[in-house]
Backbone as numpy.savetxt, mean C-alpha at the origin, in Angstrom:
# Nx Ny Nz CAx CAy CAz Cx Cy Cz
-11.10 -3.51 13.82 -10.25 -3.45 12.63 -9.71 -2.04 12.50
-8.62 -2.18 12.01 -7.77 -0.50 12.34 -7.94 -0.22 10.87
-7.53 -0.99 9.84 -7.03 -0.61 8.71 -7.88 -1.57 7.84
-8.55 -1.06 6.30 -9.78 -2.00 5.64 -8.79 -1.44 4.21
-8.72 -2.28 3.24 -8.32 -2.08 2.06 -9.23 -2.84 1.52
-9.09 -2.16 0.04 -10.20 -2.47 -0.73 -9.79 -2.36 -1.82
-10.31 -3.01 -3.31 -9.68 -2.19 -4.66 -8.92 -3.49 -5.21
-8.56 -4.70 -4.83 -7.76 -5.35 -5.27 -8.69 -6.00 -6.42
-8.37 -6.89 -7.54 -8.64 -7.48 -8.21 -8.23 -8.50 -8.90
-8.98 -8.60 -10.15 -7.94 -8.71 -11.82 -7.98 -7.90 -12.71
-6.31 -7.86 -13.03 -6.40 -6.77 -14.19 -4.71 -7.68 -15.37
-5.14 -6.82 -16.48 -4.33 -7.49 -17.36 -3.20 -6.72 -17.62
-2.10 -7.43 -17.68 -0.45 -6.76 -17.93 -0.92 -5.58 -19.09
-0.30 -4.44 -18.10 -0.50 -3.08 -18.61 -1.11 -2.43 -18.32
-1.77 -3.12 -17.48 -3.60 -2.59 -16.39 -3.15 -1.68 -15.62
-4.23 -1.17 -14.99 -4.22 -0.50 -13.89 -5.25 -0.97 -12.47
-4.76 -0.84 -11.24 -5.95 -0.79 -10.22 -5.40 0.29 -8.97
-6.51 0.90 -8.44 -5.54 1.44 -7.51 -6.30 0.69 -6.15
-6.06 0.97 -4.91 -6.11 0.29 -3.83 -6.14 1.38 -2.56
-7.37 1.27 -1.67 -7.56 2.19 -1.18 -7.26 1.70 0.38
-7.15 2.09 0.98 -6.68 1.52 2.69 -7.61 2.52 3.76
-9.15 2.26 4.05 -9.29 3.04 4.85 -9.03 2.73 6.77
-8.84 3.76 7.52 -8.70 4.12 9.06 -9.60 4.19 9.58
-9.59 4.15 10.86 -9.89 5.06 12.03 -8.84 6.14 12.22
-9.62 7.43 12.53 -8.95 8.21 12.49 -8.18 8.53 13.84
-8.59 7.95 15.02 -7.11 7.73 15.73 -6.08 7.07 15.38
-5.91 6.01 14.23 -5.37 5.36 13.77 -4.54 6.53 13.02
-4.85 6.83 11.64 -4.95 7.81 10.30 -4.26 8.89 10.68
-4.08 9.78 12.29 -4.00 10.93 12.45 -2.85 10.75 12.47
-1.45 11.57 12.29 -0.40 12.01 12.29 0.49 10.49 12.14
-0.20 9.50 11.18 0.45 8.45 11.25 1.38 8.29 9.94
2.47 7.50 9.43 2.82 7.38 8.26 2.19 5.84 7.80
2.06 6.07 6.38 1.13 4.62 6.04 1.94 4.36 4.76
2.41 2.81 4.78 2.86 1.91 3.61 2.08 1.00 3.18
2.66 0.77 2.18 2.46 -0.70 1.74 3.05 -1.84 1.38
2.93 -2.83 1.67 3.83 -4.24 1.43 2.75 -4.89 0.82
3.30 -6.00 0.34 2.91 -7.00 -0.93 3.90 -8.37 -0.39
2.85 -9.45 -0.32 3.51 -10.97 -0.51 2.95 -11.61 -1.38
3.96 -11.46 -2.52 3.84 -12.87 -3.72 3.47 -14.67 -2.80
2.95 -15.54 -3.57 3.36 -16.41 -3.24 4.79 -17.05 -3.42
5.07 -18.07 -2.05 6.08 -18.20 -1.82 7.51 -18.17 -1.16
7.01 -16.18 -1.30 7.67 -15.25 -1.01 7.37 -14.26 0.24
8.55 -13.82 0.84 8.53 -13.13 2.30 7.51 -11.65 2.04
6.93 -10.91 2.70 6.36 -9.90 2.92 7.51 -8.84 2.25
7.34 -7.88 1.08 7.99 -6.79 0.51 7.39 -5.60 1.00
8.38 -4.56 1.29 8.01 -2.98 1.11 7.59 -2.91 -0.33
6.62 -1.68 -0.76 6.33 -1.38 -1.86 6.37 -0.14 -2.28
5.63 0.90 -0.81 5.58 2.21 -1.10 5.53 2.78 -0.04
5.89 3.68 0.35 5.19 4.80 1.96 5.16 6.35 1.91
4.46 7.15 2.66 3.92 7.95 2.43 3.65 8.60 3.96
4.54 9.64 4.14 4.28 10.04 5.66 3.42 11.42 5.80
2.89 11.43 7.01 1.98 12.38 7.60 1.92 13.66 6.98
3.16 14.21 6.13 3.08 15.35 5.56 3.22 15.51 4.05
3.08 14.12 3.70 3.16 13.85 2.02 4.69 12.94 1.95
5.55 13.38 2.34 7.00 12.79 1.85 7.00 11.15 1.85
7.41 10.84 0.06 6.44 9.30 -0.52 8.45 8.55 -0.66
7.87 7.49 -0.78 9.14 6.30 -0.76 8.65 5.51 -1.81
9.45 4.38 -2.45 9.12 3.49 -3.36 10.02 2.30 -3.54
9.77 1.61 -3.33 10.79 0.29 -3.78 11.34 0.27 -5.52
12.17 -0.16 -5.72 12.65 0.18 -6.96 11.86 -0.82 -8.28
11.17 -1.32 -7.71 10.31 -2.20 -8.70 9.29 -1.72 -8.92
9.00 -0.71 -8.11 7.79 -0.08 -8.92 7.39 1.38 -9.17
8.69 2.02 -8.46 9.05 3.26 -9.04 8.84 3.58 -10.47
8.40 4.35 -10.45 7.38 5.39 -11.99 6.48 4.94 -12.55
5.82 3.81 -11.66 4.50 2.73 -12.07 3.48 3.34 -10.71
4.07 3.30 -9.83 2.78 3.07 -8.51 3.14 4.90 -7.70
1.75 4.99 -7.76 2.12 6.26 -6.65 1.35 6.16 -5.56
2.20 6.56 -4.47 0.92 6.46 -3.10 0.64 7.77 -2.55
-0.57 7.57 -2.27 -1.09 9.16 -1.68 -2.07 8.74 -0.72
-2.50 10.09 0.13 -3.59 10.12 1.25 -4.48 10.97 1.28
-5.19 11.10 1.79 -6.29 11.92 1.90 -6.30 11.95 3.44
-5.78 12.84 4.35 -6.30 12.73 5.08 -7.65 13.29 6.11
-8.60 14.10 5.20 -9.40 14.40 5.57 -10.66 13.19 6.10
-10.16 12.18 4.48 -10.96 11.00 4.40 -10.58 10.00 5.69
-9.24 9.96 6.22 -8.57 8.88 6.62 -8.26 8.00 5.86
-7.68 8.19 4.46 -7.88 7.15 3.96 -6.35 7.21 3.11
-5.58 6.22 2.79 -4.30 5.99 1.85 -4.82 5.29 0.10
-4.23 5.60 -0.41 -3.97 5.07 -1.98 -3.37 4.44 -2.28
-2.83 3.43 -3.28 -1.79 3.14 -3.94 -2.54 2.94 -5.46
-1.78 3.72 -5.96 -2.63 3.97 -7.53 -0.98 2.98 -8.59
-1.52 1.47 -8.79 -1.19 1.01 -9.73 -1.04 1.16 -11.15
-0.22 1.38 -12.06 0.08 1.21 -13.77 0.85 0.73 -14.05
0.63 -0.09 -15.94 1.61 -0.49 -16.09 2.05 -1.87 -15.12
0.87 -2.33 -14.74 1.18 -3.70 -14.09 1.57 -4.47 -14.80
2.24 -5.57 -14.22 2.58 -7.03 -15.10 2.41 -8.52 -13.89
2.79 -9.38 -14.22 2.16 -10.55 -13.96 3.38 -10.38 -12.31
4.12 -9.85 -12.42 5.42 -10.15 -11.41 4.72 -9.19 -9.54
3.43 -8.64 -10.29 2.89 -7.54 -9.25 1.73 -8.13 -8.17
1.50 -9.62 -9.06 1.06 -10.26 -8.55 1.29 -10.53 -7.10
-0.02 -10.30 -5.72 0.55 -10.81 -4.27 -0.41 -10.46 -3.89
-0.52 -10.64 -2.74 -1.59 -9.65 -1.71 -1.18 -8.11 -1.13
-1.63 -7.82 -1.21 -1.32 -5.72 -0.77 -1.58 -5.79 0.43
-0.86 -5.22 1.02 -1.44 -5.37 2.71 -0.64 -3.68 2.79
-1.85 -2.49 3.45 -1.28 -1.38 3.96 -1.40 -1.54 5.60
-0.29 -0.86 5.89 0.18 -0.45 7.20 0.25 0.69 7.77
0.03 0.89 8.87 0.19 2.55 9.45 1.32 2.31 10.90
1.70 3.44 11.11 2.50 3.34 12.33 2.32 4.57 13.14
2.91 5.16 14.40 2.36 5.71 15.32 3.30 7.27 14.94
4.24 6.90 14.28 4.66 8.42 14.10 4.64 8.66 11.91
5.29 10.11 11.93 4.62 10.81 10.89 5.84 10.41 9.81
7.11 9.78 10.38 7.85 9.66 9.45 7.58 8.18 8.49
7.95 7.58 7.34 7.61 6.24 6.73 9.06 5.52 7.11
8.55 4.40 7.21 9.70 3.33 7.04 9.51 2.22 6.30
10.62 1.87 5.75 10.20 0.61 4.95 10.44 -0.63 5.45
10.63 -0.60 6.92 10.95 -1.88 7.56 9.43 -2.18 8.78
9.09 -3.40 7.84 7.40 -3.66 8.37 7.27 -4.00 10.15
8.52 -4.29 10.69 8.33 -4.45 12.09 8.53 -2.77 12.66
8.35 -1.77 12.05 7.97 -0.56 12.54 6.48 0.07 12.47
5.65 -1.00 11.86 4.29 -0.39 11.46 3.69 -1.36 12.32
2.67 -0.69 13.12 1.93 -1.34 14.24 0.66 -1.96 13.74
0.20 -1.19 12.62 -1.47 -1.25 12.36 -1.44 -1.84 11.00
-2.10 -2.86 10.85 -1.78 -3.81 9.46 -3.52 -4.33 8.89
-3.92 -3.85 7.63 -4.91 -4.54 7.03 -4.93 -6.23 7.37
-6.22 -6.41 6.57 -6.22 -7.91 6.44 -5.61 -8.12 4.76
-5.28 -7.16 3.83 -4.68 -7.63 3.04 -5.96 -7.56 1.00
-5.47 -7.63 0.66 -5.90 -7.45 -0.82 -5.43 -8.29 -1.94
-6.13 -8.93 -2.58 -5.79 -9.82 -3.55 -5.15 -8.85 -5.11
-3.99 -8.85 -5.36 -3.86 -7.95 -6.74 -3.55 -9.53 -7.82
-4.21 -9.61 -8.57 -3.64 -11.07 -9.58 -3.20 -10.08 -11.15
-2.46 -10.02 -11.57 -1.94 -9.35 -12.97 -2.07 -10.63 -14.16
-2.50 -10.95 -15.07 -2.23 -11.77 -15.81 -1.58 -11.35 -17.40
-1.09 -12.01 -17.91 -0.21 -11.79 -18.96 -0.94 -11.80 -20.34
């Protein structure tokens, strides 16, 4: 397993959870790491990314709600949720890829969790 996330839950519209994505650190090292989310129903979304030297991205749905960060001493990525609502609802799945820049297009990220349950209720 390359990539383990953890942190998902239930939380109630207005909640918070954040969501942690740990590595291997051949994985972790000089890599950029996102995150995508699939609602049911619905195709796999970008959400957030965050490359090797800090420089963060955001999809516009959850811009000034979600911030992503790393640690990379830990090997490990964030996505610190607020201000959730029922629409945030999906599975979280973080990704890493082999170079330091982020992209928000998921057929550029090689290394993919098994994924995280986030349920928001109203």
């Amino acid at each position: 397993v390359q990539l383990l996330e953890s942190g998902g839950g239930l939380a109630q519209s207005g909640g918070s959870l954040r969501l942690s994505c740990a590595a291997a650190q051949r994985t972790f090292s000089r890599a950029a790491v996102a995150w995508f989310r699939q609602a049911p129903g619905q195709e796999r979304a970008f959400v957030a990314a965050i490359g090797w030297v800090g420089g963060t991205f955001y999809a516009d749905s959850v811009k000034g709600r979600f911030t992503v960060s790393r640690d990379n001493a830990k090997n490990t990525g964030y996505l610190q949720m607020t201000s959730l609502n029922p629409e945030d609802t999906a599975v979280y799945y973080c990704a890493a890829r082999d170079t330091s820049l982020w992209s928000i297009d998921e057929a550029d990220y090689v290394y993919w969790g098994q994924g995280t349950q986030v349920t928001v209720s109203s």
